[in-house]
DRENVO-781802 format. One record per residue: residue number from 1; residue in three letters; chain; z, x, y of N, C-alpha, C in turn. Coordinates in nm, 3 decimals. Each point is the difference from the previous one (the first is absolute). Example, Ala and Ser with C-alpha at 12.3 -4.5 7.8 and 13.67 -1.06 7.14 Angstrom:
<recs>
{rec 1, ALA, A, {0.780, 1.319, -0.569}, {0.000, -0.089, 0.119}, {0.000, 0.090, 0.120}}
{rec 2, SER, A, {-0.072, -0.035, 0.105}, {0.006, 0.082, 0.119}, {0.073, -0.077, 0.109}}
</recs>
This chain:
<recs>
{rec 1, UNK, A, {1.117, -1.436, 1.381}, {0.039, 0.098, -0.100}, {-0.124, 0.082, -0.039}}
{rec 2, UNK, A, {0.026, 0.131, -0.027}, {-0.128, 0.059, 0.012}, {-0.018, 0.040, -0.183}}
{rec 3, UNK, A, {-0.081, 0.010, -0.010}, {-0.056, 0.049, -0.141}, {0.036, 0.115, -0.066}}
{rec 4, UNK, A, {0.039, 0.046, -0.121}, {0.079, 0.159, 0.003}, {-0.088, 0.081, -0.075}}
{rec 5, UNK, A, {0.027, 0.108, 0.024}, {-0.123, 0.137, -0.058}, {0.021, -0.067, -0.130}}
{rec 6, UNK, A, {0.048, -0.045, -0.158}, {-0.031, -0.006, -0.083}, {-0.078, -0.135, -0.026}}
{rec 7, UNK, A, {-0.001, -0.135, 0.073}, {-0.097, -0.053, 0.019}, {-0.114, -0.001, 0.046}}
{rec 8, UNK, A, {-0.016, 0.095, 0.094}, {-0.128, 0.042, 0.067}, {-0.103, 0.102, -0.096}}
{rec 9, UNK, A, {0.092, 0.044, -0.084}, {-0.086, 0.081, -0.104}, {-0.073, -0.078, -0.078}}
{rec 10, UNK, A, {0.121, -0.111, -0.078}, {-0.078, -0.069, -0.097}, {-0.081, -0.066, 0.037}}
{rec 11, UNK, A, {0.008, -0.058, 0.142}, {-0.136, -0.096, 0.060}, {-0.124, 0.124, 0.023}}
{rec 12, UNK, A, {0.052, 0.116, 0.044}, {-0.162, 0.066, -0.040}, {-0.024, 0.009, -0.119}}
{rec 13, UNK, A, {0.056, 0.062, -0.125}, {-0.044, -0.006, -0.081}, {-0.051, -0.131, -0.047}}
{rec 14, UNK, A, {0.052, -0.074, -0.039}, {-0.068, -0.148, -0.001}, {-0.122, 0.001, 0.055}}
{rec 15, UNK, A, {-0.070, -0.006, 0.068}, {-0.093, 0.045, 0.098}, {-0.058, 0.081, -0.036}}
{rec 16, UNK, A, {-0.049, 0.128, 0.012}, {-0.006, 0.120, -0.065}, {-0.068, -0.065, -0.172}}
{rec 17, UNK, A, {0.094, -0.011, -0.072}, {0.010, -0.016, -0.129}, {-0.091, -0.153, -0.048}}
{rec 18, UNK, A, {0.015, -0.089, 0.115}, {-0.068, -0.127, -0.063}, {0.083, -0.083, -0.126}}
{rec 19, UNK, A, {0.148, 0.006, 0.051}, {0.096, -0.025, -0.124}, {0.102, -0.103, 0.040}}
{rec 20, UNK, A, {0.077, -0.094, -0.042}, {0.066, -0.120, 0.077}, {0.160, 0.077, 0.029}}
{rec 21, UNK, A, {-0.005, 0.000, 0.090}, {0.124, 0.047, 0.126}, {0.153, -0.012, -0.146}}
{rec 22, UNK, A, {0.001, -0.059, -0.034}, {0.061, -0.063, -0.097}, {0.073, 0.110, -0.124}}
{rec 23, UNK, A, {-0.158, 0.023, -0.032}, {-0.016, 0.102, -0.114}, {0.049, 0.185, 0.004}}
{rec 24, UNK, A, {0.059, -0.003, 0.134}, {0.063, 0.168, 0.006}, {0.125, -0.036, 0.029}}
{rec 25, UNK, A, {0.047, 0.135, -0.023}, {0.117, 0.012, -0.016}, {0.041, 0.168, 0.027}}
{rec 26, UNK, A, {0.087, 0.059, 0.010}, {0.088, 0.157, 0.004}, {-0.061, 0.026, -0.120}}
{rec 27, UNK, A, {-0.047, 0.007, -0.115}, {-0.049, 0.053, -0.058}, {-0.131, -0.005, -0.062}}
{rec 28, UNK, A, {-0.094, -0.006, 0.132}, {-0.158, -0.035, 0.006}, {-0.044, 0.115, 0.009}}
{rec 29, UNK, A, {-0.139, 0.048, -0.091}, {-0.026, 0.071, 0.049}, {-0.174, 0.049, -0.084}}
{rec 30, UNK, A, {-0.016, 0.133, 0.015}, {-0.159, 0.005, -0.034}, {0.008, -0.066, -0.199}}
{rec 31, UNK, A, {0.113, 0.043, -0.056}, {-0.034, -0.066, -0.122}, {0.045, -0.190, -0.022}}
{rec 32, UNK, A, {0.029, -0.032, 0.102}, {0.036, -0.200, 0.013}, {-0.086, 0.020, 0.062}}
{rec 33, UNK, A, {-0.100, 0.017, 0.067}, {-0.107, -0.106, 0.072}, {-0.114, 0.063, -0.006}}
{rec 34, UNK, A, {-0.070, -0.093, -0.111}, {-0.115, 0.010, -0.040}, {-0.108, 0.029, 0.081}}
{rec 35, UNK, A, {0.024, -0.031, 0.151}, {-0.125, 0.015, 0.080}, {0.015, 0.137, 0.097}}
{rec 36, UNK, A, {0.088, 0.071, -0.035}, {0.017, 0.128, 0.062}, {-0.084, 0.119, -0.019}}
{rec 37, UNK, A, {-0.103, -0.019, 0.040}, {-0.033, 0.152, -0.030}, {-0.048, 0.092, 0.122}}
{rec 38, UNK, A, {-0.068, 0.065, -0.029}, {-0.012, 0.135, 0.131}, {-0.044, -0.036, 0.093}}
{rec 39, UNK, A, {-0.138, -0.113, 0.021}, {-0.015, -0.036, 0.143}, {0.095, -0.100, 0.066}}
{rec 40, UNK, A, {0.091, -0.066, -0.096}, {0.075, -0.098, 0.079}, {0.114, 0.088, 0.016}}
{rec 41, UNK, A, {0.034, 0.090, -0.084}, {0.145, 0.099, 0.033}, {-0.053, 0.082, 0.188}}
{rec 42, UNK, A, {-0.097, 0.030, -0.041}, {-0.085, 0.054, 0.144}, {0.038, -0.121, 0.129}}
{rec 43, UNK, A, {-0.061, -0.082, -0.053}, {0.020, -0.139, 0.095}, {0.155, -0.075, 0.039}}
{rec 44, UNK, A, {0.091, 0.035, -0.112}, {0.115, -0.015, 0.013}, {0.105, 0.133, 0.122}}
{rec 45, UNK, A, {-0.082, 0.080, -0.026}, {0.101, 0.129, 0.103}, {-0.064, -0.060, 0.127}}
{rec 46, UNK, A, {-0.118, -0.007, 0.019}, {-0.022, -0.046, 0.153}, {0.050, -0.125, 0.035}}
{rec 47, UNK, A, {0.007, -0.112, -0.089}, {0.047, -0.113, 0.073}, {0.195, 0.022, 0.045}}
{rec 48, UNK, A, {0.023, 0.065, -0.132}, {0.169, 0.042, 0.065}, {0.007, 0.084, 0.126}}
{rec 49, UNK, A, {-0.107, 0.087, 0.064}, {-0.013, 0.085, 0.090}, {-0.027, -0.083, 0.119}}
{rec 50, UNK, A, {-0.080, -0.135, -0.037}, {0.029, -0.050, 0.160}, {0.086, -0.090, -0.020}}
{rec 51, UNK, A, {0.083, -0.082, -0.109}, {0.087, -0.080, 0.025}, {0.098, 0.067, 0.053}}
{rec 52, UNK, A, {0.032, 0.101, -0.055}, {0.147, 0.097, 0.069}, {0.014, 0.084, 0.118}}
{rec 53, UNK, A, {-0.123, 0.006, 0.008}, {-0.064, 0.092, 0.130}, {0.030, 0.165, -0.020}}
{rec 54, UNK, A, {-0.014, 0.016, -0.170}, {0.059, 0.157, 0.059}, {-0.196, 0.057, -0.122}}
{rec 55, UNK, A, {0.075, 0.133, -0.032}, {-0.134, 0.089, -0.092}, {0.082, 0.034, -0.072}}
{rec 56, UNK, A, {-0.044, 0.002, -0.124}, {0.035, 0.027, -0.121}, {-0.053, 0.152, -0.046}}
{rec 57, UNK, A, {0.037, 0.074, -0.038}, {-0.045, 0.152, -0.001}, {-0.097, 0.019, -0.067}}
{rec 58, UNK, A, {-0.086, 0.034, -0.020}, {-0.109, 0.017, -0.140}, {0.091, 0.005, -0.098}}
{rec 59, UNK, A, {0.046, 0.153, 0.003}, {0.061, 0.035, -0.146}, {0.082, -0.085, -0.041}}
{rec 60, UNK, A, {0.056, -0.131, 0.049}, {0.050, -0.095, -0.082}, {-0.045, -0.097, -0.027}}
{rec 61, UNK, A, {-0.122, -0.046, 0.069}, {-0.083, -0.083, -0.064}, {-0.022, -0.055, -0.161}}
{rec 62, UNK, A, {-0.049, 0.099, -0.013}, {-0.046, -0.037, -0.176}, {0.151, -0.009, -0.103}}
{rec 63, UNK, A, {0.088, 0.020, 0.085}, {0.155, -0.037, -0.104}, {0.050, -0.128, 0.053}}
{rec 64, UNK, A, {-0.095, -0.068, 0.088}, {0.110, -0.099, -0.005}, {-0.057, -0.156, -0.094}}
{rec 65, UNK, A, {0.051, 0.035, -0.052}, {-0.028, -0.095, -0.148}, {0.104, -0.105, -0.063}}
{rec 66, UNK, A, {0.146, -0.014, 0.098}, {0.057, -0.072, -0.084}, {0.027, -0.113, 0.138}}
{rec 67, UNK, A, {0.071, -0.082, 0.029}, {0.087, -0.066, 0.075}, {0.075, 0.064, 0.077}}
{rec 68, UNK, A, {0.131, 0.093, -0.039}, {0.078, 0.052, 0.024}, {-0.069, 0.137, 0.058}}
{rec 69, UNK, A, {-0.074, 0.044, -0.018}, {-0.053, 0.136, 0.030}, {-0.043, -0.022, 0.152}}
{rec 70, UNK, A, {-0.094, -0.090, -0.031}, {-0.083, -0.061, 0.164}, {0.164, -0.038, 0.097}}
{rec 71, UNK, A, {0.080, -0.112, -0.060}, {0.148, 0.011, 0.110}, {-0.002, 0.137, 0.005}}
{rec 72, UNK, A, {0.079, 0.068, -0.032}, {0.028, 0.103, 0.012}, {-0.083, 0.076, 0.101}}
{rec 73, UNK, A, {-0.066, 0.038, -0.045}, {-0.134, 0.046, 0.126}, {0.022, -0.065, 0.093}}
{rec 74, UNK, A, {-0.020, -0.117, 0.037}, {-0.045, -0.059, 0.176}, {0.138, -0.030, 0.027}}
{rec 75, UNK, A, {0.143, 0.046, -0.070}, {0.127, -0.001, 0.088}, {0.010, 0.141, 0.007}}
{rec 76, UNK, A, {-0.030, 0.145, -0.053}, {-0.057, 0.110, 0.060}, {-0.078, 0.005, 0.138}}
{rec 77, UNK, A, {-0.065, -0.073, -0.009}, {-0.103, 0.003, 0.086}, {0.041, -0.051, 0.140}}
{rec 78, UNK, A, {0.106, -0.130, -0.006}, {0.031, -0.058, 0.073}, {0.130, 0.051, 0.110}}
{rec 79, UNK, A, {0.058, 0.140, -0.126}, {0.140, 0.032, 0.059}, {0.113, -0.057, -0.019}}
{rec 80, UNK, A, {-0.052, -0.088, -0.078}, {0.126, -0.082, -0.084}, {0.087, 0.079, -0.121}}
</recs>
């Protein structure tokens, strides 16, 4: 059974974030997790860029700030 895009997020973020897999949820985001800020938001677009294998545009970069925003994006991205 393979792993699904909304688990694969939270295990990067988890990762990314330095936060227990546990602790996110659909409504995670730059104001729930305390350890978010610009170099790990930086560090967070690239690690979703090679887990998913796609590029994330610049100009949406700096908006993706919630849970739902980032889905959203990499099922854009995906053609989903």
């Amino acid at each position: 059974m393979s792993i699904n895009y909304k688990d694969r997020i939270f295990t990067v973020m988890a990762t990314v974030f330095e936060v227990p897999l546990e602790t996110l949820n659909e409504e995670s985001s730059i104001d729930t997790i305390d350890t978010w800020d610009s170099m790990k938001h930086l560090t967070l677009i690239l690690a979703l860029e090679e887990e998913f294998g796609i590029t994330i545009p610049d100009e949406e970069v700096g908006g993706l700030v919630t849970y739902k925003l980032i889905d959203v994006t990499i099922h854009e991205q995906l053609g989903h």
